[in-house]
N, C-alpha and C positions, 0 to 999 in steps of 0.2 A: 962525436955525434954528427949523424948527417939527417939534414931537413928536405924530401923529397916532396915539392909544391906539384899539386894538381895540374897544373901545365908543364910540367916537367917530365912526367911519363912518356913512357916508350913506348909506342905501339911495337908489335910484332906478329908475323904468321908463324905459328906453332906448328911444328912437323904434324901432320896426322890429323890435323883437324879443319873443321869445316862448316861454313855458316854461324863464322862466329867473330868475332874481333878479342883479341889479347892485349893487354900494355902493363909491361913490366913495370913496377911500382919500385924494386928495389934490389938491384943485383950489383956483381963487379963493376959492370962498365957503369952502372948507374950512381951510385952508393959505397961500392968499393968494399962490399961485404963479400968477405973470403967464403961463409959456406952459406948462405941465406939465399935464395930466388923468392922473391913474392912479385905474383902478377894475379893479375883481375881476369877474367875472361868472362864476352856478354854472348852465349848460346841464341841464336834465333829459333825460333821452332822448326825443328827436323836437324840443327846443328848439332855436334859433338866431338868426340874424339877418338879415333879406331883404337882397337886396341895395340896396346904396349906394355913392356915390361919395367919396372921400376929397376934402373940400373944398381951394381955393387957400389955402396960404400955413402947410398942416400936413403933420403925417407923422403914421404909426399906427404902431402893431406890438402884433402879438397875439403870448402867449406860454405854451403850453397848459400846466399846473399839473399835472394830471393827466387821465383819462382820453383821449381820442380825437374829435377834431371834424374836419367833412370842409370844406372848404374852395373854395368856388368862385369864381372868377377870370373877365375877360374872356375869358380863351384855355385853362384850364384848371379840374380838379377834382380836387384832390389830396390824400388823408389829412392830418393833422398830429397827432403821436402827446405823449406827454408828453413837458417837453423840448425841444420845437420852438418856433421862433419864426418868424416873416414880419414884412417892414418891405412899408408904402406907400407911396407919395407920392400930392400932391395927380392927382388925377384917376383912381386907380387904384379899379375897381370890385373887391366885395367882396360875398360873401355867407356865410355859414358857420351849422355845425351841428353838433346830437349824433345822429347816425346811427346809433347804440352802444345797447347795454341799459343802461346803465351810465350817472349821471351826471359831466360833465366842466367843468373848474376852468378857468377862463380869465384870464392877466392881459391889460389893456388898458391900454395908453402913448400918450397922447395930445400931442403937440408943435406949437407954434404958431410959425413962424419969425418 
């Protein structure tokens, strides 16, 4: 078992994104968890993440905390309110945003199969 304390997170800059702050809650270097990434990200209004593709051989899922982030897809662009969540799989393209006056809280589940 590993106990990761609130002052013990990671900040980080995440490739691809912008107007927002990251800190990793729970990874290798952090935890020593072989396939797990869990990090927090706090969106400011007009922040997000360009789009990318969810690499071979993981899954994601965003899970919004609070506020409102819009969400773009290969085939779609769809709200996600607080409360909500979306799974990936590998190959699925992904972009997302604070569209909002308001800043929005995001959890991020990172899995390696």
């Amino acid at each position: 078992m590993k106990i990761v304390r609130n002052n013990q997170l990671v900040p980080y800059q995440a490739k691809g994104h912008y107007n927002m702050l990251a800190q990793r809650i729970h990874s290798k270097e952090i935890s020593n968890s072989e396939m797990l990434t869990i990090g927090l990200s706090w969106f400011l209004p007009g922040g997000g993440a360009e789009f990318n593709t969810v690499g071979e051989g993981m899954e994601l899922v965003y899970y919004i905390i609070e506020g409102t982030m819009t969400l773009t897809t290969d085939k779609e662009t769809v709200p996600l309110n607080a409360g909500d969540s979306c799974l990936f799989k590998p190959g699925d393209g992904r972009a997302i945003k604070n569209d909002s006056t308001h800043p929005a809280a995001m959890l991020v589940i990172a899995a390696k199969k």
